[in-house]
N, C-alpha and C positions, 0 to 999 in steps of 0.2 A: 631677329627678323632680317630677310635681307636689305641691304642698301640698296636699291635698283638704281639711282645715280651710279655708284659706284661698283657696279656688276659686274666688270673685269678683274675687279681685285678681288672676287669672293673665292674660296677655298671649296663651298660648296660644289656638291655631286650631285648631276643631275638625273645622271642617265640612270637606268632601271639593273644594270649589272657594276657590284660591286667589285673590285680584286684590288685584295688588299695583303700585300707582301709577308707583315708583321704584323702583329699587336702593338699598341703603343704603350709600352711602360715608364714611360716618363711621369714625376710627379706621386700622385700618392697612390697608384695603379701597380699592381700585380699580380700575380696570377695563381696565386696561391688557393681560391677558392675555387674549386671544382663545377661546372658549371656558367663561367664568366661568362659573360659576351662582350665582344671588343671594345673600347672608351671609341674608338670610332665610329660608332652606330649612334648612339648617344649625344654624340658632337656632333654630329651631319644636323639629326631630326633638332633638337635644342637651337640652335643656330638656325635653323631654317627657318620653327615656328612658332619663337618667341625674340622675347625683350628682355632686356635685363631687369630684374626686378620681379618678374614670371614668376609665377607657383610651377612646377611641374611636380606631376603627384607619380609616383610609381607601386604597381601593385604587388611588386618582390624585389626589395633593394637588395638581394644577395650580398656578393664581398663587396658593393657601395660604388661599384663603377659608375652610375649617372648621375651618385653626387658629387662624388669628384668631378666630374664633368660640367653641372651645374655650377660650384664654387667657383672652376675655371671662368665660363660663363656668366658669370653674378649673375644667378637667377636661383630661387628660395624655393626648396626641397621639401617634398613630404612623402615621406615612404613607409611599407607596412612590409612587415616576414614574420612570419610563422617560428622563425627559426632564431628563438631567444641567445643561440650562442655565437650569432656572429657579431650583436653588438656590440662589443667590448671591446676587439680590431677595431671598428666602428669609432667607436668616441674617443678608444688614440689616436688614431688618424685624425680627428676633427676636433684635436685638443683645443687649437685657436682658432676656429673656423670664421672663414672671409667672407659666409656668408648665413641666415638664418637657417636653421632647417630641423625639422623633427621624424624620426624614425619610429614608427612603433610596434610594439613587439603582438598581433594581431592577424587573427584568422580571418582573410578579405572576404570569406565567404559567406563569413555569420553578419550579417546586417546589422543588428543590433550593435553590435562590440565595434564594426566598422563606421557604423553614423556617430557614435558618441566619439573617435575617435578622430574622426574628419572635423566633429564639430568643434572641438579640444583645439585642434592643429589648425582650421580656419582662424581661431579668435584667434589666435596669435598674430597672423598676420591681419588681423583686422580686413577681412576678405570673408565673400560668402560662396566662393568659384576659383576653379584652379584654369591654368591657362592650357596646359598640355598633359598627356595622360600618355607613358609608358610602360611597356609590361611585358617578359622576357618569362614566360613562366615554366614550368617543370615541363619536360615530354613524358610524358605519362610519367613509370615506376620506371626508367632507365636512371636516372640517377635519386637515392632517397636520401631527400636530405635530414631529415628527422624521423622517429619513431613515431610521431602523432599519427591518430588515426584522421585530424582534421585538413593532413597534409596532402595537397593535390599530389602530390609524389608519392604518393602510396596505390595512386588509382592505377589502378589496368585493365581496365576497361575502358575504352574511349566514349562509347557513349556517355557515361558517369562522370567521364572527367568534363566533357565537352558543357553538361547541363551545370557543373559546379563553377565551372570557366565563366560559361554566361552570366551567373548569380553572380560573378567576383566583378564583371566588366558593367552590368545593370549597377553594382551599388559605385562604381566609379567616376562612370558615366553622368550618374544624377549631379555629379559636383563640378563635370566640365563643362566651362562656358559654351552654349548653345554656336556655331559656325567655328568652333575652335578645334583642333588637329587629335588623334592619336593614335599610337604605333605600337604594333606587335611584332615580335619578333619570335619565330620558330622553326623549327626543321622536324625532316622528317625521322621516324623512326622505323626499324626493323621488326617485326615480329612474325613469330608462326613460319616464317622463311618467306616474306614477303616485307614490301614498302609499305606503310602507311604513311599518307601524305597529311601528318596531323595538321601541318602548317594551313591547307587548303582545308580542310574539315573546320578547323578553326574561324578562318575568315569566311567559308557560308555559311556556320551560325550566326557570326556575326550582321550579316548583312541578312540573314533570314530573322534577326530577335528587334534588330537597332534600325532605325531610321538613321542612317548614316550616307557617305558616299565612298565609293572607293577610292580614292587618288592616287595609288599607288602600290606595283608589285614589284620589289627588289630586289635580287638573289645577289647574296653575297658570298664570298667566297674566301676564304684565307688561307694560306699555305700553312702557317704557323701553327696547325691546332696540336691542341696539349697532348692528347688520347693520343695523337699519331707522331708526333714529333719524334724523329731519331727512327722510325721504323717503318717507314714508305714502302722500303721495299717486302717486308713480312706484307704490309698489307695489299700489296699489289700482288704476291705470290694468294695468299687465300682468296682472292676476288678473283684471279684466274683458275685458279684452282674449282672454285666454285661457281656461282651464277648470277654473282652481284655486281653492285658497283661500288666503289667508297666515297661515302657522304661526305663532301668538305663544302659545303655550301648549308645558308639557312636563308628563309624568309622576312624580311621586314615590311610587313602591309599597313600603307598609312589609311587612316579615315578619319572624314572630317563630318560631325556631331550636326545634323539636321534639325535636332530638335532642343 
């Protein structure tokens, strides 16, 4: 949480546009998983709307970037993926870990698998509420990270994804402390030779399913992305060539839990 005493020393980013030069790879961070999103998204929101000691729960800890981030933080991790083969980087990395934390290998969508799983991972920390809730999830079937048919990265259809999205964020939601924070993060995608602004489709369900409030719309921006690095110019040749624009920005919308 911030120090408002000491509010000139804080690192925190207030304003609504992000530009961010680099990725930060320092530490147990790299970019080897396809899909990341920056450890500086992670550190901003964590640092903003927690304490040390904080649960923050995440709904797709992919290659583990906001537990590392956490540990950094000392504040205690509980994350879910569908995607049983990243654990294993996972728990090398977190061979001596600085801090408590549990990952589990679980479909956020199926309820049942996901409440006995919360309830598992509450006892541990002897807690019946997480403090912050993050969630960085698939844009539709643009990247598949697994064969499952139970994998949001299979959907292509946004409708189907958008209702599955809901069901993952409703069973998350039921375990965040009532006035407490959380944050999505997404961008748009391309189809059919058009924009889809999945990211804004996302946050009015959100605010059409959830008694929530919005407090914030983000765009962030990074030079360094992985797809494009070393070939700016190829991409600037096909976007002139054609009728687009090229995406280097995504969404991070915070909401704070009304009920």
């Amino acid at each position: 949480m911030v120090d408002i005493n000491n509010w000139k020393e804080s690192d925190l980013n207030v304003d609504s546009l992000w530009l961010i030069d680099k990725r930060d790879s320092s530490g147990k961070h790299s970019n080897d998983y396809y899909g990341n999103f920056i450890p500086q998204i992670p550190y901003q929101l964590i640092s903003r709307y927690t304490k040390p000691k904080d649960i923050v729960l995440e709904l797709f800890t992919g290659g583990g970037t906001t537990l590392y981030e956490c540990e950094k933080l000392k504040r205690y991790y509980i994350g879910f993926d569908i995607n049983k083969e990243i654990f294993h980087e996972i728990k090398r990395k977190m061979k001596n870990p600085q801090i408590s934390y549990i990952v589990n290998n679980c479909d956020v969508v199926d309820t049942n698998k996901f409440d006995k799983a919360m309830f598992k991972s509450l006892a541990k920390f002897k807690r019946k509420k997480v403090d912050f809730l993050i969630a960085h999830p698939p844009y539709l079937d643009i990247i598949k990270f697994t064969d499952l048919k139970e994998d949001l990265s299979n959907i292509s259809n946004i409708n189907i994804f958008i209702e599955k999205l809901m069901i993952a964020f409703d069973n998350a939601l039921s375990y965040l402390e009532k006035g407490k924070y959380f944050a999505i993060v997404m961008g748009d995608v391309y189809k059919n030779s058009e924009v889809l602004p999945l990211g804004f489709y996302t946050m009015n369900a959100i605010k059409n399913t959830f008694n929530v409030k919005l407090k914030g719309i983000i765009v962030k921006n990074i030079e360094g992305n992985k797809g494009k690095l070393g070939s700016q110019g190829i991409w600037r040749y096909r976007a002139l060539k054609s009728d687009y624009f090229i995406f280097k920005h995504e969404y991070i919308f915070v909401f704070k839990k009304e009920y």
